[in-house]
N, C-alpha and C positions, 0 to 999 in steps of 0.2 A: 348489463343485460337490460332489456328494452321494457322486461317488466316489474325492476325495480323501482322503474319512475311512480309515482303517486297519482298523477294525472293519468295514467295510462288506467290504471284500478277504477277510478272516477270514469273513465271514456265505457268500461267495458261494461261495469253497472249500470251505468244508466244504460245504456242499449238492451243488456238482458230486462231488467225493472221495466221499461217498456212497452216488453211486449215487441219490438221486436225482430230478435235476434237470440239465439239460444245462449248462454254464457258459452258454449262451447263453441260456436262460430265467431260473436264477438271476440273469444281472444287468439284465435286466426286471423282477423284484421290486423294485430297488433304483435303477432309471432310470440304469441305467450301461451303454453302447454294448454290443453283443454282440463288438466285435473287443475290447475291452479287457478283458472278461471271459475272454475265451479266451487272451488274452494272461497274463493272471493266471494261470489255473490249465495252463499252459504254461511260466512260469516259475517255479511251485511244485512242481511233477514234475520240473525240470530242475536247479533248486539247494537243493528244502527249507525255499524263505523267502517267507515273505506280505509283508513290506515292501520295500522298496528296497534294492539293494544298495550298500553304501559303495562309496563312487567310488573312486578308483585317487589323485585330487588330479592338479593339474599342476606343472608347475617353475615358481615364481614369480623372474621376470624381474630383478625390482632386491626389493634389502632394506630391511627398516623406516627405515632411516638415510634412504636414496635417495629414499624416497617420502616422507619429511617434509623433504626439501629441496626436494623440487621444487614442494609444498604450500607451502614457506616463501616462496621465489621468485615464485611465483604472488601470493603476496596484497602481497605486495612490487611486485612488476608486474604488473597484475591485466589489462594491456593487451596482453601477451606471449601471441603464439600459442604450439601446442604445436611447432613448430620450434624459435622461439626459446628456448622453457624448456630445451629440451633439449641446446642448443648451452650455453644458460649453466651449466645444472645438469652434465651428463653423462650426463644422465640412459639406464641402458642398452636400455629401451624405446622402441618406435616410436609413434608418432600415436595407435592408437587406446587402448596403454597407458597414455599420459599422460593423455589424456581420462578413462577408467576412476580411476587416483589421484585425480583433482582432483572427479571426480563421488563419490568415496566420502568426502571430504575437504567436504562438500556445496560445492563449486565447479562452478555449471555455467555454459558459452556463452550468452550472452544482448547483444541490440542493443542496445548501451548509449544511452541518452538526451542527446540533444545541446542543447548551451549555449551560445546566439553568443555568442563574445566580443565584448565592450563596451571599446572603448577609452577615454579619458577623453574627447576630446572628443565622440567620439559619443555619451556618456551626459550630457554638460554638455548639449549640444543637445538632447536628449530631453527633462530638466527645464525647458531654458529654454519650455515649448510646452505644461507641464501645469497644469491650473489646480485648487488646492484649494481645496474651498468647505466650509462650516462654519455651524451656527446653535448660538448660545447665549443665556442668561438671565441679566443684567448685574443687581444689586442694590446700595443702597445699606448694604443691612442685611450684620453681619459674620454673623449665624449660616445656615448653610447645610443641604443635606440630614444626618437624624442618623441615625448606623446602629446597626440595631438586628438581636438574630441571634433569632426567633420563627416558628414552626411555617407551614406555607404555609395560607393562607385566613386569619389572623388579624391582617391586615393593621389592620385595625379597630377591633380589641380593646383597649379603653382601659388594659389594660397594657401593648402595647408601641405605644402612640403616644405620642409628644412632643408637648409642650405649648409654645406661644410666645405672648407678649404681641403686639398690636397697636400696632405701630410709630410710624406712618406711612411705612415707608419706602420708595420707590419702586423697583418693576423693569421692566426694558428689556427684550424680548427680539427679538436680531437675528440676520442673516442676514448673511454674506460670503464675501470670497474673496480669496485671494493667490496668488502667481508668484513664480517667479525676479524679474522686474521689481520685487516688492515689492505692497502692500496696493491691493486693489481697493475695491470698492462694498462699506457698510456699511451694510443697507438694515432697516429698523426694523419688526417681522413686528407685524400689528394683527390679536390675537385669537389664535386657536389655526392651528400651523400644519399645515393637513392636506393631500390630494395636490392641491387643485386651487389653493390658495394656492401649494404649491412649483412645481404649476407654471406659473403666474403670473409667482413670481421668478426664474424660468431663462429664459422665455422676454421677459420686460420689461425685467428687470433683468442679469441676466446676461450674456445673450448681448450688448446693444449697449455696455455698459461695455467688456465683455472684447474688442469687435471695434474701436474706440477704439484698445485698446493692441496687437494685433494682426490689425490691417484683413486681411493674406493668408496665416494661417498658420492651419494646422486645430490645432485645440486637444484637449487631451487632457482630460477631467474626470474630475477624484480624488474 
């Protein structure tokens, strides 16, 4: 706001002090309310000061010692209301003083995030019900993709392609799935495999394999 600058307080008193300009018109030159202008030059007539006057301060309730234990406590128990801090620490402030420490300490109140606990067996049962599937590119040849570290677009650039002889060697490329129960359907992908082949083998292959090994259970897919 334009009339918390200090100069601006400075611009409008002298113009009222003057003589002339009303305080109440000077702080329309400056878009500052007419009661705050008068306020101004009301309390420059009355102590001789255009800024703020220092405050008086208060008694501060616990000392630096106090207030880094009950910060220490807190992150120690970060689940401890301000009751409990204060019965554990001593602390000689009420509720909304401890709040104030731990917010200046950047500790604020927030609804912590909840995480059902998983017992073992309930997490055994969960796995035994999930099905991972997988597609990969089986070869008889040892040499595989070569990696190379080259500028992006120059994929091409017959300096950094690799070069390989013609084999003869044969590759596979397949489709599957396993469980808890162990290794499913190993189904053998002919051609490239795009969405309407995947979904082909989800709905052909997949699903009546997988309903085989579990005819009444809803299955989870990874």
């Amino acid at each position: 706001m334009a009339h918390c600058d200090r100069s601006i307080r400075e611009h409008i008193i002298t113009l009222a002090e003057k003589g002339a300009l009303s305080a109440s018109t000077a702080g329309e030159l400056y878009s500052v309310p007419i009661s705050t202008a008068r306020e101004w030059l009301w309390k420059y007539r009355r102590d001789g000061q255009v800024g703020r006057c220092k405050g008086i301060g208060l008694w501060h309730v616990s000392s630096p010692a106090q207030d880094a234990a009950l910060v220490a406590d807190d992150e120690r128990n970060p689940f401890f209301s301000a009751r409990d801090l204060k019965a554990a620490t001593g602390f000689p402030g009420q509720k909304d003083t401890i709040i104030l420490r731990l917010k200046a300490a950047g500790l604020r109140a927030w609804h912590a995030a909840v995480k059902e606990l998983l017992t073992d067996d309930l997490l055994r049962a969960m796995w035994e019900t999930v099905i991972f599937t997988d597609e990969s590119t089986f070869s008889s040849a040892n040499n595989g993709p070569v990696l190379v570290y080259r500028p992006q677009g120059e994929r091409y650039n017959p300096q950094y392609m690799s070069t390989c002889k013609h084999s003869g060697c044969v590759s596979v490329h397949c489709w599957g799935w396993i469980s808890h129960e162990g290794a499913g359907v190993l189904h053998h992908i002919q051609g490239h495999l795009d969405c309407l082949q995947h979904q082909h083998i989800l709905q052909n292959v997949m699903v009546p394999s997988v309903r085989m090994l579990y005819p009444n259970v809803i299955i989870h897919l990874q």
